[in-house]
matplotlib code that plots the C-alpha trace (Angstrom):
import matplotlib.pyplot as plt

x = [132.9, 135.5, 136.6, 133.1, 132.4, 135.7, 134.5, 131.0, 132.0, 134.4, 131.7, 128.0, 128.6, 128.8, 126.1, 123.8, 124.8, 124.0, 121.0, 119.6, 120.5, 118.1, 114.7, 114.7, 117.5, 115.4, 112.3, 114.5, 116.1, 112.2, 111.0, 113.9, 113.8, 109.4, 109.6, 112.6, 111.0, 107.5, 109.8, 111.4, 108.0, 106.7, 109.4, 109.1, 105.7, 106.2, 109.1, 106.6, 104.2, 106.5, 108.6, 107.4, 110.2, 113.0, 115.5, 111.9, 111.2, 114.7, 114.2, 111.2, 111.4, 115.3, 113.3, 110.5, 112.9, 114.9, 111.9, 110.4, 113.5, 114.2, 110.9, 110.4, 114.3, 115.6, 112.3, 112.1, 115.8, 115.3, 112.1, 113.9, 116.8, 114.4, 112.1, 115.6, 116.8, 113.8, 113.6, 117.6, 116.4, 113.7, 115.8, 118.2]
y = [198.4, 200.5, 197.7, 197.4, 201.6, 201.7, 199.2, 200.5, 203.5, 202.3, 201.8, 203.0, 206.9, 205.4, 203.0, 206.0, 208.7, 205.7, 205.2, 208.9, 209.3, 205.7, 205.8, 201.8, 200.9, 203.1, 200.9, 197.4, 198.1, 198.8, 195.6, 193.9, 195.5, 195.3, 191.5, 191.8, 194.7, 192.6, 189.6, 191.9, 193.2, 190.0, 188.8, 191.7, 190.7, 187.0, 188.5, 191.0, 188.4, 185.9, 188.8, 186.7, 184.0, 186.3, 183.5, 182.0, 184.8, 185.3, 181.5, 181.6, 185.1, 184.3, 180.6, 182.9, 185.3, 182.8, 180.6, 184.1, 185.4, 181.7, 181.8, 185.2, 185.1, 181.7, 180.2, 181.7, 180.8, 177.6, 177.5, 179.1, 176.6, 173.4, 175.1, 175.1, 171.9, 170.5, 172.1, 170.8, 167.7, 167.7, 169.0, 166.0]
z = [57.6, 56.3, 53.9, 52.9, 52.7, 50.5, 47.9, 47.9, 47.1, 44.8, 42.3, 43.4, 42.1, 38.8, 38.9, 40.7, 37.7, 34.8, 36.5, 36.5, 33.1, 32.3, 33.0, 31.2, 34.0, 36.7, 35.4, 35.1, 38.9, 40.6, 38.7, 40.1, 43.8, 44.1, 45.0, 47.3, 49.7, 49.8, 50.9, 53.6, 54.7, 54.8, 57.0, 59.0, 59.7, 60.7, 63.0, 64.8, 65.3, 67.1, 68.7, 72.4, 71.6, 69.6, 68.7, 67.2, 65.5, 64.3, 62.7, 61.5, 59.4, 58.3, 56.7, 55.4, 54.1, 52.4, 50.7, 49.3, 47.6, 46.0, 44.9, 43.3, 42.3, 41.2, 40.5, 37.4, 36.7, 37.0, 34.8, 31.9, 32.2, 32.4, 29.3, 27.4, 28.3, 26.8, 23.7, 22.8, 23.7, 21.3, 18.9, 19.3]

ax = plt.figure().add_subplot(projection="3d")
ax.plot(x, y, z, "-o")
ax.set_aspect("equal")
plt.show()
């Protein structure tokens, strides 16, 4: 942890004084954080409901956790990148 703490805080005053000073980087960072907190909840909620067999729930939630964020995150990624590859191949 104390590795961890020390780079941190090696850079997160900075990042948190740009930040008050941008309401378009406040607005960008919530946009970005939104879908990541409803994946936790969500995950939260599959864990409560399976909390009778922990290492289950632990499973389950970690696999529910993981399909949301590659969903919300990298789906979109990947639809920009296959949109673009398709268009220099038309272009070709």
């Amino acid at each position: 942890m104390k590795v961890f703490n020390a780079f941190y805080y090696s850079f997160s005053p900075a990042v948190a004084s740009t930040m008050l000073q941008s309401p378009v980087l406040q607005g960008a960072v919530r946009v970005l954080l939104y879908p990541l907190i409803a994946v936790l909840r969500s995950a939260s909620t599959v864990f409560n409901r399976l909390a009778l067999a922990p290492e289950l729930a632990v499973t389950i939630s970690g696999l529910v956790a993981s399909t949301l964020i590659g969903v919300m995150y990298l789906a979109p990624l990947a639809t920009i990148v296959c949109v673009r590859s398709k268009n220099d191949r038309r272009r070709h």
